[in-house]
N, C-alpha and C positions, 0 to 999 in steps of 0.2 A: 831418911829422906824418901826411900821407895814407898814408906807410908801414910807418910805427910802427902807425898801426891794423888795415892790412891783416894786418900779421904778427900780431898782438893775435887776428884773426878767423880765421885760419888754425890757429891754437894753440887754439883756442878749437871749433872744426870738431872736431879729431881728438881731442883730450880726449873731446870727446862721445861718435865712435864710438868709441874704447877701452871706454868705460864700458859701452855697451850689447850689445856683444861679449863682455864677460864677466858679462851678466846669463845667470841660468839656464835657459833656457827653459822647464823643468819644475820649476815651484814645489814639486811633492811630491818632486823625487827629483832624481839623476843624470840626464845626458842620455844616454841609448842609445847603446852604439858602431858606428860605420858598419861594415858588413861589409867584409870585407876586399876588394880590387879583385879583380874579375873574378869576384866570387862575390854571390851574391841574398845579400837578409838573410833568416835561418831563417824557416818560418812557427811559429804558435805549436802545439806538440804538447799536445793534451786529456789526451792518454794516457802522458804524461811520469811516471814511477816508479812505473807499472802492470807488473808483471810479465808477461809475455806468457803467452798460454794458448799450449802447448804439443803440445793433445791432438788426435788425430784428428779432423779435418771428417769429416761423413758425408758432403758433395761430393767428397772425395778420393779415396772410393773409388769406381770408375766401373760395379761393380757393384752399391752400395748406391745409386746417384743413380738408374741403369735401375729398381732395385726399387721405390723413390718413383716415379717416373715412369709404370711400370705400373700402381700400385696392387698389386700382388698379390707375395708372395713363392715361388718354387718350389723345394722341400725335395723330398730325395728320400729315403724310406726302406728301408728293406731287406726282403726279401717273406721272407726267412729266419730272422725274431727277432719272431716275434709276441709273445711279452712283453714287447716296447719297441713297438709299433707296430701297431695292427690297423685292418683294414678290416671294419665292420659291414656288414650285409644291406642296408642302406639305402645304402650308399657312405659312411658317416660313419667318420673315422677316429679313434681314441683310443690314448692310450700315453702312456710316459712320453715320446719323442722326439717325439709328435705335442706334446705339450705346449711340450715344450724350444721347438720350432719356432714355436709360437705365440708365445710371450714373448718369443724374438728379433727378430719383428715388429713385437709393441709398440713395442717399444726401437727398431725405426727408422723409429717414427712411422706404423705400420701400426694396423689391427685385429687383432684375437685369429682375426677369421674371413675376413681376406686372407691366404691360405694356400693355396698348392695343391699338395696333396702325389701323390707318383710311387713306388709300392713299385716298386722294383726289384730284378730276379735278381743273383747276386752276377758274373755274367757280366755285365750293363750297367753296373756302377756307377762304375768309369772312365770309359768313354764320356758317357755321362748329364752327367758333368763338365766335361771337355772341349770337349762338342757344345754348352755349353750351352741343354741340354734343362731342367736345373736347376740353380737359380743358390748351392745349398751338398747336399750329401749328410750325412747325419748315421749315423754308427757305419760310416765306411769308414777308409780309409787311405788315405794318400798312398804308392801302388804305381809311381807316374810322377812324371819328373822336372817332369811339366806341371803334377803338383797339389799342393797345400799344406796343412797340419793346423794349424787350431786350436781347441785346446782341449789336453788333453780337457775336455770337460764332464760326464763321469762315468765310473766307473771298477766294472766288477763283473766282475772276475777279470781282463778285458782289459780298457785304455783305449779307451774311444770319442771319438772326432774328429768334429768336424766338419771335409768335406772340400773345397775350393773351387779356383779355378784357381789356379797359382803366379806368374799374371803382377800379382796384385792383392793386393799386400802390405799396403795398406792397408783394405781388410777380412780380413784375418787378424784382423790390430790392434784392428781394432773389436772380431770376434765373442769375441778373449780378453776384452777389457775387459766385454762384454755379459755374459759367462761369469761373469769375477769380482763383477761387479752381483747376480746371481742369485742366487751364492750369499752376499754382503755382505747383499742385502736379502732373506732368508729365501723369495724366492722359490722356489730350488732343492729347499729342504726339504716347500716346500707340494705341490711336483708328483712330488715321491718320495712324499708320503704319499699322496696320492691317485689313487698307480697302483702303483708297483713292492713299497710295502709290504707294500700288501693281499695279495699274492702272494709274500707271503714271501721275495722277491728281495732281496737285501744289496744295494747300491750305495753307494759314495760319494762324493762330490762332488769333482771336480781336487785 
């Protein structure tokens, strides 16, 4: 009889755990699968079927990060083309390039009047590049294989460039995208009409 009950209480043991081995642990669901061996389980991604942004950082370029970092942006423009660019008695400068240069500032989180601009002979305007003396030239070319064009950002008989080193592909990138901004958001138009129209000057936009 003492063994008949033992075996009764033994059978009676593992029924149990059977039973509570196949409870669910998670009353709302399925129970999570263990990751596979030798590997962590995923953590949970926020950003799961977000598309990624694909566009230029301004940290990426490592002349746009120095520009933030100075405060101040340095444009150099051409002492040869006073109707894109003049110097008043006072030292103040206006034009349509002095404008251009202002708005490309905004755009990278500057003022309208952190700007320092450099006329330059058509002898310095590679160098000026180069040496970084100034950090874009506006209505040059790229005459070396050191420097790079983009835009144009306006076009009146010949394409104007803005000109910058070749080693920083990633403000090219920017300054086209700033370019196509301008003229998307009628900015382009507002600073043609309040310089280059008035004077009769044709120009049009990339």
């Amino acid at each position: 009889m003492r063994f008949r009950g033992l075996v009764a209480g033994l059978i009676a043991v593992a029924v149990s755990a059977g039973c509570a081995a196949q409870e669910d642990p998670d009353p709302g669901g399925a129970a999570p699968n263990p990751p596979a061996p030798g590997r962590s389980a995923p953590s949970p991604n926020p950003d799961a079927g977000v598309v990624p942004d694909d566009s230029v950082e301004f940290d990426s370029s490592p002349a746009i990060q120095q520009v933030q970092e100075r405060g101040r942006l340095l444009v150099g423009v051409r002492n040869d083309a006073e109707e894109f660019a003049q110097r008043g008695p006072g030292g103040d400068y206006s034009g349509f390039d002095v404008e251009i240069a202002r708005d490309l500032a905004e755009r990278m989180g500057l003022g309208p009047q952190q700007v320092q601009f450099r006329r330059l002979p058509p002898s310095l305007l590679t160098n000026a590049v180069t040496s970084g003396n100034v950090d874009l030239l506006l209505g040059g070319s790229a005459d070396s294989s050191a420097l790079a064009e983009a835009g144009p950002y306006a076009v009146a008989g010949e394409p104007r460039f803005a000109v910058v080193t070749a080693d920083d592909a990633a403000l090219v990138a920017e300054l086209e995208r700033m370019f196509d901004e301008s003229v998307a958001d009628g900015t382009w138009q507002r600073i043609y009409d309040g310089t280059l129209a008035g004077r009769g000057i044709e120009v049009r936009p990339r």
